[in-house]
N, C-alpha and C positions, 0 to 999 in steps of 0.2 A: 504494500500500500504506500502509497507515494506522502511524502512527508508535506503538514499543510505548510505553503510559502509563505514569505513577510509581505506582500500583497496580502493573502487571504484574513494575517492575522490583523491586516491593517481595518480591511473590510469589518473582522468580528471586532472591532474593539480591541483588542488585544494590547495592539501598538499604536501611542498616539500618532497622528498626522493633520496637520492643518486642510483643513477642508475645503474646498471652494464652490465643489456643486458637487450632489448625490440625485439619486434616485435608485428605482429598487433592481437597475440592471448595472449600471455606473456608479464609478466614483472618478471624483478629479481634487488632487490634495498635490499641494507645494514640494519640488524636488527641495532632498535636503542638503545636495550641494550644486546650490542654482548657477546655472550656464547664460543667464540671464535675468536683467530685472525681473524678469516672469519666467518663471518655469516651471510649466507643471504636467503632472503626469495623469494621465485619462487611462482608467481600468476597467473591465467588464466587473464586475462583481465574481460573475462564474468565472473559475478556472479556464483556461483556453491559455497553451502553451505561446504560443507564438502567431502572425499572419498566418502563419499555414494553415492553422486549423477556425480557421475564418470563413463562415458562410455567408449567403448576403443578405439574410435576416437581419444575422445580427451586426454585419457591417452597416445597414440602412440604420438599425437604431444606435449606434454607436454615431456615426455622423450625424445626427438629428441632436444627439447629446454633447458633441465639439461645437457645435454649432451654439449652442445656448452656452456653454461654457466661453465661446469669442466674444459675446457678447454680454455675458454677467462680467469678464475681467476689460471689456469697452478694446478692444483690441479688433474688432471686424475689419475697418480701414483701414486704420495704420498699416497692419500685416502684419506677422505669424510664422512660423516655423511649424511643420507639424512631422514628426517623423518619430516610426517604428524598427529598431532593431530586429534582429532576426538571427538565431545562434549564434557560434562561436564568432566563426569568420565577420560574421554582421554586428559583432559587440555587444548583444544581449548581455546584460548581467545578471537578470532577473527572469527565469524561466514562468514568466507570465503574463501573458499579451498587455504592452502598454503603448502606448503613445507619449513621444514629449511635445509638447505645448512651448515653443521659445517665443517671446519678444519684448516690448518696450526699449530695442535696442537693435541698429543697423545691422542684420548676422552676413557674415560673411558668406559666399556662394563656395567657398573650398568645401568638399567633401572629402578630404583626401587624408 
């Protein structure tokens, strides 16, 4: 049985995290070593390893939910960052599907 993650614990309460917007499929709480004025991390509630195991259920309510989250932190116009790791090679650190959320600050186009 797969050991629960510090996502899941975050989700139960377990582990505090600064919150920014929830609901009962999502969450979105402040990284804790921020890459920008704004950074934050958007998580399914359920478990889902990484994109890969991404349907377009739940990709359609997952962007419905960035979506309100660009706009509770006033960031729609300005512009955004939005990007998902994906294993090793792709730098996942945390074996559970997230999104970061960067802005309030010019990001640079290196992905390198």
């Amino acid at each position: 049985m797969r050991e629960k993650g510090i996502f899941e614990k975050i989700v139960d309460r377990e582990i505090p995290a600064n919150i920014v917007l929830e609901n009962d499929e999502f969450m979105a709480f402040h990284d804790i070593a921020p890459k920008a004025p704004i950074h934050v991390l958007i998580i399914p509630k359920k478990w889902v390893k990484d994109f890969n195991g991404v349907n377009a259920d739940l990709m359609g309510k997952m962007s419905e939910f960035i979506l309100q989250l660009v706009d509770t932190l006033e960031v729609r116009e300005s512009g955004y960052r939005l990007v998902t790791n994906i294993g090793t090679d792709g730098g996942q650190e945390v074996p559970h599907l997230h999104f970061h959320l960067l802005a309030k600050r010019k990001l640079e186009a290196n992905f390198g």
